[in-house]
FIDOTOR-388695 format. One line per field, with one value per residue (C-alpha): residue in one letter; x, y, z. Coordinates in Angstrom, 2 decimals. Last residue first. Layout:
// residues N
fikol (a_...);
xx (X_...);
yy (Y_...);
zz (Z_...);
//
This chain:
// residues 335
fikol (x_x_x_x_x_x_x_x_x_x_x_x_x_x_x_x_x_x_x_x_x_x_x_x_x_x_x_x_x_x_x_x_x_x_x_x_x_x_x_x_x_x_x_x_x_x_x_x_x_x_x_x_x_x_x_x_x_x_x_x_x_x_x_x_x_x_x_x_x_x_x_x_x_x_x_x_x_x_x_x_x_x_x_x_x_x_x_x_x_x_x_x_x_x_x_x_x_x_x_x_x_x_x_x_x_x_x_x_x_x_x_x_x_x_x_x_x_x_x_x_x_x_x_x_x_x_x_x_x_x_x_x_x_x_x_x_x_x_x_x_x_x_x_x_x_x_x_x_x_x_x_x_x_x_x_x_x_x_x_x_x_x_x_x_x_x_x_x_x_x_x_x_x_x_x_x_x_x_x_x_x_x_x_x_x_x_x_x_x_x_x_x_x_x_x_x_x_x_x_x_x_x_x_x_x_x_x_x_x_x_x_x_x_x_x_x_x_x_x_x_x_x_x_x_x_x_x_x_x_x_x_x_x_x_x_x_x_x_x_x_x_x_x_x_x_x_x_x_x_x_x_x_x_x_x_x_x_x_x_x_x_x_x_x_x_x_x_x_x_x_x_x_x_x_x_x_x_x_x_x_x_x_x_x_x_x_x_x_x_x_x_x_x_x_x_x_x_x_x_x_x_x_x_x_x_x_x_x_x_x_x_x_x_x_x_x_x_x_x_x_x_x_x_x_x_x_x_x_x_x_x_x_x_x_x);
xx (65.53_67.26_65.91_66.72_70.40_70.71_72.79_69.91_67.12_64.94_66.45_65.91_62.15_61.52_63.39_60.97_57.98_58.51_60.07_57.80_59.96_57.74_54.42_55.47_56.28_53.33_50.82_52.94_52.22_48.82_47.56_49.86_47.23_44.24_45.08_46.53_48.35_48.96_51.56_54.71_57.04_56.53_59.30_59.89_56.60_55.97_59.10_57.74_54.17_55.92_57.84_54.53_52.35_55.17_55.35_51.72_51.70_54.27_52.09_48.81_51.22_52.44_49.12_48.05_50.64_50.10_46.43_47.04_49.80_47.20_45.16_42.60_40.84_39.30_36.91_39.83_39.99_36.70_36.68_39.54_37.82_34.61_36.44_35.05_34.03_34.48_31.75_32.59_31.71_29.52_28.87_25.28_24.60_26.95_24.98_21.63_23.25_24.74_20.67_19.70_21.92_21.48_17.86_14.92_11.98_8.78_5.69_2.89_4.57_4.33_0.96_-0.13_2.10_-0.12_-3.42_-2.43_-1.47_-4.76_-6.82_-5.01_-5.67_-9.35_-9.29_-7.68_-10.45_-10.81_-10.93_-7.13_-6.12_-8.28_-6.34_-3.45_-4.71_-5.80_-2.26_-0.66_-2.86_-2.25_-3.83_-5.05_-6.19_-8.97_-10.66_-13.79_-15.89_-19.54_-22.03_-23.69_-25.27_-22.70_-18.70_-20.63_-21.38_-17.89_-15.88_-17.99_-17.00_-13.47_-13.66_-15.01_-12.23_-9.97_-11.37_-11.66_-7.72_-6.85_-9.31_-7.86_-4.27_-4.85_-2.00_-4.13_-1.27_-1.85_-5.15_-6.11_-6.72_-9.17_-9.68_-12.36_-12.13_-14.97_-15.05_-19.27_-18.80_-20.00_-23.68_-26.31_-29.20_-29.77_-25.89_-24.74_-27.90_-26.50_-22.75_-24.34_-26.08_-23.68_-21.42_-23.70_-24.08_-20.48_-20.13_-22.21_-24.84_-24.21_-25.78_-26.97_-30.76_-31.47_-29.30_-30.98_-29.59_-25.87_-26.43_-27.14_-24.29_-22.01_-23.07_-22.68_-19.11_-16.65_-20.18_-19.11_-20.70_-20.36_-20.65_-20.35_-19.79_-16.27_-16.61_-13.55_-15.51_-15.75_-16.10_-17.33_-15.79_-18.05_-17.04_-19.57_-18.49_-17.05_-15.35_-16.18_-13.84_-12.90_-11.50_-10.65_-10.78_-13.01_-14.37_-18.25_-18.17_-14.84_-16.61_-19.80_-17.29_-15.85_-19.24_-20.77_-17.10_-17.39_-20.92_-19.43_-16.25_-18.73_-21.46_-18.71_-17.38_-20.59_-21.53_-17.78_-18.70_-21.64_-20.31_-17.55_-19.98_-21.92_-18.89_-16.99_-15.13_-12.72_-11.65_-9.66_-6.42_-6.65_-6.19_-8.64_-8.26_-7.73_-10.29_-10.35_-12.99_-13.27_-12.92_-14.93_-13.06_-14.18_-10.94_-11.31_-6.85_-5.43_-4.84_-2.07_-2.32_0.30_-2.35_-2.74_-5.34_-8.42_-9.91_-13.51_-15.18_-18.89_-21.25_-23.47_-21.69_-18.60_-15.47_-12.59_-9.17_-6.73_-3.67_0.01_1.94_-0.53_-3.23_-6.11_-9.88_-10.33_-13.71_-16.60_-17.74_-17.98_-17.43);
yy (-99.07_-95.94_-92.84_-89.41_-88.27_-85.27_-88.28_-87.96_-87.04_-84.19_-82.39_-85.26_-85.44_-81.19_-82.17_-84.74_-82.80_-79.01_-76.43_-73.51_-69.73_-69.46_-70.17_-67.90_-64.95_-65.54_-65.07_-61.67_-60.54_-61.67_-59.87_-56.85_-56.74_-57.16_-54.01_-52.88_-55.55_-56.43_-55.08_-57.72_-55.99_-52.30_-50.43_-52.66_-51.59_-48.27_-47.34_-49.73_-47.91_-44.67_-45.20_-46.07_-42.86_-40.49_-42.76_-41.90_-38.51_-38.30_-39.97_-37.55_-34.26_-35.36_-36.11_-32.82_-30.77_-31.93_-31.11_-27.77_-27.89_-28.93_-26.23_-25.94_-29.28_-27.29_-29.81_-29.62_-26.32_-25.79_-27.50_-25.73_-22.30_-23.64_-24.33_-27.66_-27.85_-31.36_-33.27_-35.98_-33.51_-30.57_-28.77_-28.81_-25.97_-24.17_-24.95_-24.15_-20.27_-20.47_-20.81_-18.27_-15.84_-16.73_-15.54_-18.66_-17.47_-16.21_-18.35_-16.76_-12.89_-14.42_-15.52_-11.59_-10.25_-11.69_-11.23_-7.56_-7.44_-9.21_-6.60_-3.94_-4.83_-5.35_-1.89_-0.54_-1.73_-4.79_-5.22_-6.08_-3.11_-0.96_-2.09_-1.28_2.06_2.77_1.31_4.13_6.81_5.89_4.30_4.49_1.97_1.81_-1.49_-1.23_-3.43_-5.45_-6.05_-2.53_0.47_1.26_0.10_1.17_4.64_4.75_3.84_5.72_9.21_7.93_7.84_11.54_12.53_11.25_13.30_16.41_15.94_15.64_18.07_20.59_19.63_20.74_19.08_17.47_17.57_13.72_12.12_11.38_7.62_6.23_2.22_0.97_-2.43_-4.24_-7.23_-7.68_-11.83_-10.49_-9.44_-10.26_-8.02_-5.51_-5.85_-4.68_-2.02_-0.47_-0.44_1.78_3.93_4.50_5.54_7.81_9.84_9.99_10.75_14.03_13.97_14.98_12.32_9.64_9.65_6.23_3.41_-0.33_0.05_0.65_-2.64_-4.81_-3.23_-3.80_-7.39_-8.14_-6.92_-3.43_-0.72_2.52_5.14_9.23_12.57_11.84_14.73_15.95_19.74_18.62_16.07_12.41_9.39_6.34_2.94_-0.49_-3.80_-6.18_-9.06_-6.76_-3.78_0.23_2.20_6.13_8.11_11.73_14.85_14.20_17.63_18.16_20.41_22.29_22.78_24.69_26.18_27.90_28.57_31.02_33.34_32.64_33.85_37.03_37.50_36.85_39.91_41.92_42.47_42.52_45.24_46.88_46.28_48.37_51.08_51.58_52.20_54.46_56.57_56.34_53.03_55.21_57.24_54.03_54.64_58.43_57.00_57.67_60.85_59.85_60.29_57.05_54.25_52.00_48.31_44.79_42.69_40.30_39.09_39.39_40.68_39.25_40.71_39.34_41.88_44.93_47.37_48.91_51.87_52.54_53.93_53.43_52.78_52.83_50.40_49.91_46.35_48.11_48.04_48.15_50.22_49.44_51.87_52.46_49.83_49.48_46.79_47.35_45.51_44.33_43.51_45.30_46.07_49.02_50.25);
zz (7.26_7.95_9.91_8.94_7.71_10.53_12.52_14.97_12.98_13.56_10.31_8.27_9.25_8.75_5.02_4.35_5.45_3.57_5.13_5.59_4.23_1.27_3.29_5.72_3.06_1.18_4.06_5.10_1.17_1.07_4.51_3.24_0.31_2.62_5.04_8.12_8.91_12.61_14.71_15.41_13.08_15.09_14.06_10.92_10.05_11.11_8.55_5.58_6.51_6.34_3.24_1.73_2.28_0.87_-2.09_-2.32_-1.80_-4.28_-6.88_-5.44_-5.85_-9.29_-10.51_-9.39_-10.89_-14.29_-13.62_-13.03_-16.39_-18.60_-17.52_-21.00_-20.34_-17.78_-15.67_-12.58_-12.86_-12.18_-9.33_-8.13_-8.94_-7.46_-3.97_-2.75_0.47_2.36_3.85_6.68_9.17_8.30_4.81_4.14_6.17_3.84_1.34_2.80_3.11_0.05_-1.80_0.52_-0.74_-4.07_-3.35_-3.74_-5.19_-3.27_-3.11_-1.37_-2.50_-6.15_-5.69_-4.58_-7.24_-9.80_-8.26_-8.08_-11.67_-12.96_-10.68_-12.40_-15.49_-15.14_-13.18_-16.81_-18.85_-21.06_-24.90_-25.03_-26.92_-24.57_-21.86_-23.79_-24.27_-20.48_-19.70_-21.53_-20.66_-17.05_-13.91_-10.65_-8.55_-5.86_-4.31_-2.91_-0.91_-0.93_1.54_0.03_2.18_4.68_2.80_-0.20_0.65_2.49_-0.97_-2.84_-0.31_-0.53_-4.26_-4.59_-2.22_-4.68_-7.78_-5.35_-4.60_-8.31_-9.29_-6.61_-8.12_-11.52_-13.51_-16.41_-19.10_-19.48_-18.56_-15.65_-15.21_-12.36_-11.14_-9.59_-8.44_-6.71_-4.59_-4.14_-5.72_-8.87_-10.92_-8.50_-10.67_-7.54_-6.54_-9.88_-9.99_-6.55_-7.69_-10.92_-8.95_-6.58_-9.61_-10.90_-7.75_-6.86_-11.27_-10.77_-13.59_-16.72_-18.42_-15.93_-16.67_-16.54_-15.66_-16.75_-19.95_-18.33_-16.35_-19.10_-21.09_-18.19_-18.23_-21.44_-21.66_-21.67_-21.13_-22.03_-20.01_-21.21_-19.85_-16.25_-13.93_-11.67_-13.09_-15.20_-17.60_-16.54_-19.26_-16.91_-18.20_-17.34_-16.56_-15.28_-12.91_-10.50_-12.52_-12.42_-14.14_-14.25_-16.89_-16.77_-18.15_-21.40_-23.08_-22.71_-20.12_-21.59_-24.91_-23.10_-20.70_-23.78_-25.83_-23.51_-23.67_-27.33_-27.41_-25.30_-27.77_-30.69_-29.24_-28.57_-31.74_-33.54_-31.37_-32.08_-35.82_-35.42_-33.36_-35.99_-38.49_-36.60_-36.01_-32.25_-33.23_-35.58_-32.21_-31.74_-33.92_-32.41_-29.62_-26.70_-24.37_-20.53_-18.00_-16.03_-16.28_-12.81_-13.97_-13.81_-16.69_-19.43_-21.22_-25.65_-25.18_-21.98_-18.45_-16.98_-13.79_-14.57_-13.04_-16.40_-15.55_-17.01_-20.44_-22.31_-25.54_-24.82_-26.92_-24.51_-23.64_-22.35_-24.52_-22.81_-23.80_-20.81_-19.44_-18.74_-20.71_-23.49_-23.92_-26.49_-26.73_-23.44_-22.38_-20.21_-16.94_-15.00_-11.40);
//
């Protein structure tokens, strides 16, 4: 078993240089191999290219050294980039607000301190660079409860950034916040609230000069008074009004009572006057009809009170005629 990296890829075998110099053959196994890839292989006997047999010469050896020597510093200079390249963001607020810059192997490659008090803290943090961001973040929570920065009700929030679809990382990222969340649930009177977040509210966060827990925690405290004091549904609104309804109150039907506000339905509220004026015809051809029915029942109201007063008073004889009337000869008494 050798090692060395792909130079050539045909359909039926590999050309690897090894790192004595040694061009070599082995079998395409149809894995994705890529051109610059370090590989472990067993060399077969097959005749090189002619193209290749170039790299055999001194000169060619030379430039094959050189070769290899950039495809191995770039190999060293890869996880070099990717340990210093920004994965995800993760924030610590309680008082202080500070942003931890996290790199892909889970560790802290930068702090950013969001107000006085995370800057205070961050000074007082030593050796945090590329340590992992469990340890970092204890050590932070530890310092906040040290100098009596907040009440101990802490929001960490974490944002992965876009294209970032490594599910181990993910998982490993949450796990990470469980194991804080336990450390400070045993060692700290304090407790730990956990958000996640996007690109897009990391950026307006930053907009605002806050972090991304800070808008989270605004959100929460939001929805929370909202939930204490919920709005009245339409439905509930009907539901009162129909409770409202009972004897002595009479529904209106919105369409009529529209109608009756239209100024554009002249002939709706043509009807209605003709309705109430026959309604009260109606009304006083039965009272005439109850009346000489029943002519000894008493009024019913002040005006027929007037009319039955005027009607006796009209019909009283006055004195001298009552005195003629009782007389014997019907022509009174005679002095």
């Amino acid at each position: 078993m050798k090692t060395g990296i792909i130079l050539e890829i045909d359909e039926h075998y590999l050309t690897v240089l090894t790192p004595d110099g040694q061009f070599l053959r082995t079998k395409n196994i149809k894995s994705p191999y890529q051109i610059g890839e370090e590989i472990q292989f067993v060399p077969v006997d097959v005749p090189i290219r002619a193209s290749l047999k170039w790299y055999s010469t001194a000169k060619g050896k030379g430039l094959a050294a050189a070769a290899l020597a950039i495809m191995i510093g770039a190999s060293t200079f890869i996880p070099f980039y990717q340990s210093n390249q920004v994965y995800a963001y993760m924030t610590i607020d309680d008082g202080s607000s500070i942003e931890l810059e996290v790199n892909k192997e889970l560790e802290v490659i930068g702090m950013i301190p969001y107000n006085d008090e995370g800057e205070k803290i961050v000074n007082s943090i030593k050796d945090w660079k590329k340590q992992e961001v469990s340890i970092v973040s204890e050590k932070i929570i530890s310092e906040m409860e040290k100098q009596e920065v907040g009440d101990g009700n802490i929001v960490m929030s974490s944002t992965i950034l876009a294209g970032e679809t490594e599910t181990n990382r993910k998982q490993k990222l949450n796990q990470v916040m469980t194991a804080i969340q336990t450390f400070v649930k045993e060692e700290h009177q304090a407790t730990i609230t956990h958000v996640e977040g996007t690109e897009v509210e990391r950026e307006k966060a930053k907009e605002q000069g806050v972090t991304v827990g800070q808008i989270k925690e605004k959100e929460m405290r939001k929805n929370a008074k909202e939930n204490q004091h919920p709005k009245k549904s339409k439905k509930g609104q009907n539901q009162k009004n129909e409770q409202n309804i009972g004897p002595g109150n009479v529904e209106v039907d919105p369409k009529l009572e529209n109608q009756k506000h239209d100024t554009n339905a002249p002939e709706m509220n043509n009807d209605n006057n003709h309705k109430n004026n026959q309604n009260t015809i109606d009304n006083k051809e039965k009272w005439d009809k109850t009346q000489n029915q029943n002519p000894n029942s008493a009024p019913q109201n002040k005006f027929q009170n007037n009319n039955q007063h005027n009607n006796q008073n009209w019909q009283k004889p006055n004195p001298s005629q009552q005195r003629k009337q009782d007389s014997p000869n019907g022509k009174g008494n005679q002095k």
